[in-house]
C-alpha positions as CSV (number, residue, x, y, z in Angstrom):
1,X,21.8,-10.4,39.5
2,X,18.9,-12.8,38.5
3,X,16.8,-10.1,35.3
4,X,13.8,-10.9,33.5
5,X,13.2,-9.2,30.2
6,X,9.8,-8.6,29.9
7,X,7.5,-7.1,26.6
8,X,4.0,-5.5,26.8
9,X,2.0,-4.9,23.5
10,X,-0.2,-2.6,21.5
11,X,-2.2,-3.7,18.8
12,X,-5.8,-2.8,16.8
13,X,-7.8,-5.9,17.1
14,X,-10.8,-6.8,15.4
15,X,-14.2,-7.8,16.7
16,X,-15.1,-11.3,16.8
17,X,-11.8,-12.4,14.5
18,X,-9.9,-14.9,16.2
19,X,-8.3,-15.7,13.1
20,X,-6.6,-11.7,12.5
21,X,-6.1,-11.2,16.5
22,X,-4.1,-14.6,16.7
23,X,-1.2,-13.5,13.8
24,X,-1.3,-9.9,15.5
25,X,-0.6,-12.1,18.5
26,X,1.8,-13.9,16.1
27,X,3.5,-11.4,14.3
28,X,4.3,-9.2,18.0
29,X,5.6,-12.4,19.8
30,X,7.6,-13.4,17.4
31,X,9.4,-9.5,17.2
32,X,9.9,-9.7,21.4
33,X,11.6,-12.5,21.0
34,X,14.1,-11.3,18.4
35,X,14.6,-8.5,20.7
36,X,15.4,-10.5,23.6
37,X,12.3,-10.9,25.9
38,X,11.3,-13.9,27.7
39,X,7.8,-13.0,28.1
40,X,5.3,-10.8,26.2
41,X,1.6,-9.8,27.8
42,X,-1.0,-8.6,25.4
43,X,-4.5,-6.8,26.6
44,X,-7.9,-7.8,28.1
45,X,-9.6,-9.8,25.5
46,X,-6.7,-9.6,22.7
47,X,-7.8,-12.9,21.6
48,X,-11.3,-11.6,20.5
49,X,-12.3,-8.0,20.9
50,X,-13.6,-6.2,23.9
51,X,-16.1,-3.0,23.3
52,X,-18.8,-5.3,21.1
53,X,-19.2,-7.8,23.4
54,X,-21.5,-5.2,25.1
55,X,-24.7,-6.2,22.4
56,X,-23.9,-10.7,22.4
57,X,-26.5,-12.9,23.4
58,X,-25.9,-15.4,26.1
59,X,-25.9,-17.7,23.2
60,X,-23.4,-15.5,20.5
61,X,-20.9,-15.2,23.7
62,X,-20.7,-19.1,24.4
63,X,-20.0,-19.5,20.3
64,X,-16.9,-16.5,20.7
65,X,-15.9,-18.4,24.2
66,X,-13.9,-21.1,24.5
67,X,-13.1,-23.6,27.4
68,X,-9.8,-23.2,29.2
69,X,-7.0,-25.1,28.4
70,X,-8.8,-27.2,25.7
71,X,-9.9,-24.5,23.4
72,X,-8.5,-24.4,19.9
73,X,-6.7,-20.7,20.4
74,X,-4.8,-22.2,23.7
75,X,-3.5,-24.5,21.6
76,X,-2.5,-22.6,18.7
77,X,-0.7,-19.8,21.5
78,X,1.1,-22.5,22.9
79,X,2.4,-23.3,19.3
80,X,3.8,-19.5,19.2
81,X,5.6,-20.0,22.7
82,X,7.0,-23.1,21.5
83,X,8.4,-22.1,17.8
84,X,9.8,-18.7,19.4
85,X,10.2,-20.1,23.0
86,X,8.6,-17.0,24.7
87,X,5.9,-16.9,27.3
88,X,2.8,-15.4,26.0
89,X,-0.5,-14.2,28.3
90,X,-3.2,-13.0,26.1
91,X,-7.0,-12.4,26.8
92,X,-10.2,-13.8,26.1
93,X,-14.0,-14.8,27.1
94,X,-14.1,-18.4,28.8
95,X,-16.8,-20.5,28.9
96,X,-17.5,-24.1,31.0
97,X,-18.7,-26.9,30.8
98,X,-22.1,-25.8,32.4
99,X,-22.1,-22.7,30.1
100,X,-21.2,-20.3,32.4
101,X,-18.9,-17.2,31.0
102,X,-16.6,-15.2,32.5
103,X,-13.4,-13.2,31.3
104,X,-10.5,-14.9,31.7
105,X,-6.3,-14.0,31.0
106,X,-4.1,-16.8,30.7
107,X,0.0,-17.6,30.3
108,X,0.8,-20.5,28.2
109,X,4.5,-21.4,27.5
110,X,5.9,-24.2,25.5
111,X,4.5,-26.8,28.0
112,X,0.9,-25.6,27.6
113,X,-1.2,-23.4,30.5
114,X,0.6,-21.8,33.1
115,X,-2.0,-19.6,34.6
116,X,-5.4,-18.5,34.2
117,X,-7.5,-15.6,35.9
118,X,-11.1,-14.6,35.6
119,X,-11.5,-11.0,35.6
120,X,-13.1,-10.5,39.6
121,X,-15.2,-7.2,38.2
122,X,-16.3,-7.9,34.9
123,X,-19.3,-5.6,33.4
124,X,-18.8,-5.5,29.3
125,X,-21.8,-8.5,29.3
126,X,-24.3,-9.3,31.7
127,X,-23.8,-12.5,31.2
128,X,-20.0,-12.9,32.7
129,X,-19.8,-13.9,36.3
130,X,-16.9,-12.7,38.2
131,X,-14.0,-14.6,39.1
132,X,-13.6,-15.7,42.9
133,X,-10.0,-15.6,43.4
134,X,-6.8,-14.4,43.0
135,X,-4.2,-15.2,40.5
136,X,-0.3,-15.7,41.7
137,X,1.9,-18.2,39.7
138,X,5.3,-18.9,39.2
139,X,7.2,-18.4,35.8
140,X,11.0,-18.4,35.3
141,X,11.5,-18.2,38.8
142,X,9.9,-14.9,39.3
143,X,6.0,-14.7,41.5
144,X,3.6,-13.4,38.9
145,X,-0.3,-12.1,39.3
146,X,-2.7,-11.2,37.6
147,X,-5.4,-8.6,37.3
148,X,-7.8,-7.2,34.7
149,X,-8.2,-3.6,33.9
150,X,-11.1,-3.0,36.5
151,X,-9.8,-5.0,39.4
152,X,-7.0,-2.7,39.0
153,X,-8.6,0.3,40.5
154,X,-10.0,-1.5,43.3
155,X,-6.8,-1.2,45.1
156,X,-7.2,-3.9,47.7
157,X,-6.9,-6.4,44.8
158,X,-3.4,-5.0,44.2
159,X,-2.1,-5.2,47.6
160,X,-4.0,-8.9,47.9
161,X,-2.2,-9.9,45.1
162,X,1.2,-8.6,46.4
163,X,0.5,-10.1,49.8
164,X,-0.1,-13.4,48.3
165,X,3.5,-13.4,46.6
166,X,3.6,-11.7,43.3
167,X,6.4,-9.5,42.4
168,X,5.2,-8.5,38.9
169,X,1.3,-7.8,38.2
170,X,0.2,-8.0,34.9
171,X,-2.4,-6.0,34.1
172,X,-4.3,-6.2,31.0
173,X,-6.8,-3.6,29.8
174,X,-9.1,-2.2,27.7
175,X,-9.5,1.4,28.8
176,X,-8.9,5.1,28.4
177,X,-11.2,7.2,26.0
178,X,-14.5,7.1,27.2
179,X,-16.6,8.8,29.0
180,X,-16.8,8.8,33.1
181,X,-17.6,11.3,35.8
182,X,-13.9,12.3,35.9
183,X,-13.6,15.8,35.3
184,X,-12.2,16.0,31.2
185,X,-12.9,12.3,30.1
186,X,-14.5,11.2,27.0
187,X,-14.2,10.1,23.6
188,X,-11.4,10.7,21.0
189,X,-12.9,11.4,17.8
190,X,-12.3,8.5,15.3
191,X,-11.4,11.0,12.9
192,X,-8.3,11.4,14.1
193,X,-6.9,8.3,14.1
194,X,-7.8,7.7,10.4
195,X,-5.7,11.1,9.5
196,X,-3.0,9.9,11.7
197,X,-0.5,9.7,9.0
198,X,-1.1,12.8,7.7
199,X,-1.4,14.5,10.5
200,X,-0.3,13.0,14.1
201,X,-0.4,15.9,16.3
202,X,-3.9,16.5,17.1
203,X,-4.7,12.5,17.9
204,X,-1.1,12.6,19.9
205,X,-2.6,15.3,22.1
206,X,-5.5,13.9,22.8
207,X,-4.0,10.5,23.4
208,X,-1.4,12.1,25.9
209,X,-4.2,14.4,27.6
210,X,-6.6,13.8,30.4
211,X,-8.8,11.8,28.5
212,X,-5.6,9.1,27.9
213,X,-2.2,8.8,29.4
214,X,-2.6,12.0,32.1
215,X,-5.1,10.2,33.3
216,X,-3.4,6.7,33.3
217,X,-0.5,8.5,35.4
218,X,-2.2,9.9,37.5
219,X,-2.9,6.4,39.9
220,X,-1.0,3.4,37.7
221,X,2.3,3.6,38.6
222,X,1.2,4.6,42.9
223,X,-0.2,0.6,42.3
224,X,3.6,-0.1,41.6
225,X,5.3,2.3,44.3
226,X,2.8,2.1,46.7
227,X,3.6,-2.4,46.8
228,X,6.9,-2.3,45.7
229,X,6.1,-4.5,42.7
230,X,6.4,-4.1,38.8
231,X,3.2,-3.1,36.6
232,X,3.2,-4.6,33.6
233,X,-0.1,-2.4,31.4
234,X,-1.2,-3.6,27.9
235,X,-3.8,-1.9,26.1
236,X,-5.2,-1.7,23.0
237,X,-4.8,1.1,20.3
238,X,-6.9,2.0,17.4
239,X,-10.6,1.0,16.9
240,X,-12.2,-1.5,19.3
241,X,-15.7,-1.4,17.5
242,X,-16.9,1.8,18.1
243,X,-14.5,3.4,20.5
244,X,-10.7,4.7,20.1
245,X,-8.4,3.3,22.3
246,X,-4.8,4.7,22.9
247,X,-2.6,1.9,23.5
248,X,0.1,3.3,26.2
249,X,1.9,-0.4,26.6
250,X,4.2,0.5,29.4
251,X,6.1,-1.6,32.3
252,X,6.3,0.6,35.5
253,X,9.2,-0.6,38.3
254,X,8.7,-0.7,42.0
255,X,9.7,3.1,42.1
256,X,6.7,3.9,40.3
257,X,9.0,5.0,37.2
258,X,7.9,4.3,33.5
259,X,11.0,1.9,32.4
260,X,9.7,0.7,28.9
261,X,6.5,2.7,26.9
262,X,5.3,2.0,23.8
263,X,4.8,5.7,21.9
264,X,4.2,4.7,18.3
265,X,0.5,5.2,16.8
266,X,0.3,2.1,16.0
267,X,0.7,-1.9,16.5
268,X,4.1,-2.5,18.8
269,X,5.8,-3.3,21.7
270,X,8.3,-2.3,24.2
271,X,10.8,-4.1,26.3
272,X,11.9,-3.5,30.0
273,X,14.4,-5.7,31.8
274,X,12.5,-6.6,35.4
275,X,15.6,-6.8,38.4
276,X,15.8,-8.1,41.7
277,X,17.4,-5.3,43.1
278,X,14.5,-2.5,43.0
279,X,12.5,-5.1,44.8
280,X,14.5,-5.6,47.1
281,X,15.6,-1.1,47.7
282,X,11.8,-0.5,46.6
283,X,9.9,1.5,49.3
284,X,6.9,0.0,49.3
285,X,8.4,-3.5,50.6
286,X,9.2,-1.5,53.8
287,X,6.0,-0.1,53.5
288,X,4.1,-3.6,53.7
289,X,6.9,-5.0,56.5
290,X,5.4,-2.2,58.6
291,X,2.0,-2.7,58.3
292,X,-0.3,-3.0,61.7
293,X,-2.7,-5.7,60.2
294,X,-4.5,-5.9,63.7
295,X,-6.0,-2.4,63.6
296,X,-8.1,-2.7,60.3
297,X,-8.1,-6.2,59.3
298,X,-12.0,-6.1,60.6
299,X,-12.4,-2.4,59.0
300,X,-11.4,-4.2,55.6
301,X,-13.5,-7.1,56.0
302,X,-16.9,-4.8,55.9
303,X,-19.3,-4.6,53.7
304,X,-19.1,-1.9,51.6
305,X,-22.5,0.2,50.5
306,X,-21.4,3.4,49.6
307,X,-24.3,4.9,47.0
308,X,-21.6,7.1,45.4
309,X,-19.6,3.9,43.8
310,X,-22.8,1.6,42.9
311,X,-24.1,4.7,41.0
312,X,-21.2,4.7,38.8
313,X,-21.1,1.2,37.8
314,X,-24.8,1.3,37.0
315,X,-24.1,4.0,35.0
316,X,-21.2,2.7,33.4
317,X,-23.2,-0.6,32.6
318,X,-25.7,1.5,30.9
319,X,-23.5,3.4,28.7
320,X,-21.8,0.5,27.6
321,X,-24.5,-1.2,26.7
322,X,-26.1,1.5,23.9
């Protein structure tokens, strides 16, 4: 039975250090490796930080962007996948050759780029523009996508993605924390993850409750049961700028159970072994093998205008801006 060991990551990045991210990047490959994985996904925007991108210029986001596959960090990744022959997909702001920016996740392996996507539903910067497609490639024999942290809750991406090929999504994200019309979200007090040593319990429970993982649980793994796929989550933990993230690295199979989870408060990884076999028994095949295309393929294809859903990303655009 053809397997495919896989390892999602946690780490605290720093804002704007390319230099610290990349041996965080380093120093977590290299241990997925020694532990037997062929592949290892870190979060949205790994490579440089996330939350502070919110306050950049047009001008102080094309200096932290780099072009895709020339830029110096692509080349220095593809260095780690060669000296500890992994597969590594990381995150990062990409710019082109006509300046524009967008937020892009790529795999590189020891031959160089594999895949790139740009994030379809960016809103950290007003300057990224949204990608315009979606992501499916091939690695070690296995159809992969790709889809960053937003595009994942708009569920049609997931079963476009699916439809398209992929039998593992990764998902990359920075999320969890903050504040939304969800009934109990918010921040976690900083506080708490400074006394973590001393005292775990408090910033365990609020990393566990509604304002973290319940909350995660409550639609990620219906993504993986619902298409019969694998999830495979990376997220941050610790401070990204101004905001506490809780990490929650975790690989979810096509029965929309948790196989591998990261539960340490702090930088690490975990490993799950991806199989053919729960594609192949997984509900959610049989699920898209029965679908009636022909009675909402035009119901789909309408434009959407709902007040309720533009409100909130307004909103969310202004609190992420202050």
């Amino acid at each position: 039975m053809r397997e495919l060991k896989i390892a999602t990551a946690q780490f605290e990045n720093k804002s704007g250090d390319k230099k610290y991210n990349l041996s965080g990047i380093e120093r977590l490959s290299k241990e997925a490796a020694l532990n037997g994985a062929d592949v290892i996904a870190f979060h949205e925007c790994s490579l440089t930080g996330y939350t502070f991108a919110r306050n950049l210029s047009k001008a102080q986001m094309l200096d932290l962007a780099e072009y895709i596959p020339d830029g110096a960090s692509i080349i220095e990744l593809t260095q780690y996948a060669a000296r500890y022959n992994i597969a590594i997909l990381v995150g990062l702001f990409e710019k082109d050759h006509d300046n524009n920016l967008y937020k892009a996740y790529i795999c590189v392996d020891k031959t160089g780029l594999i895949a790139r996507h740009r994030k379809l539903h960016p809103f950290i910067n007003p300057n990224l523009l949204p990608g315009t497609s979606y992501t499916v490639f091939d690695l070690y024999g296995w159809k992969c996508g790709i889809l960053i942290c937003y595009d994942n809750n708009v569920i049609e991406n997931v079963r476009a993605t699916t439809l398209l090929g992929a039998q593992i999504i990764f998902m990359p994200h920075v999320t969890m924390c903050t504040p939304s019309p969800r009934p109990g979200a918010g921040f976690v007090d900083p506080q708490l993850w400074e006394n973590r040593h001393h005292d775990p319990e408090p910033l365990r429970k609020e990393f566990d409750g509604i304002k973290g993982r319940d909350w995660l649980l409550r639609w990620l793994p219906a993504r993986a049961y619902d298409n019969g796929i694998y999830c495979v989550f990376a997220n941050p933990i610790g401070m990204d700028d101004d905001q506490l993230k809780n990490g929650c690295a975790m690989i979810i199979d096509p029965y929309g159970e948790i196989i591998a989870e990261c539960r340490i408060l702090g930088d690490g990884i975990t490993v799950g072994t991806i199989t053919e076999q729960k594609l192949e028994n997984a509900g959610g095949r049989r699920y898209i093998n029965a679908r009636r295309p022909e009675l909402y393929k035009n119901i789909l294809g309408q434009a959407h205008h709902s007040y309720l859903n533009v409100s909130w990303l307004a909103k969310a655009q202004i609190r992420l801006k202050k």
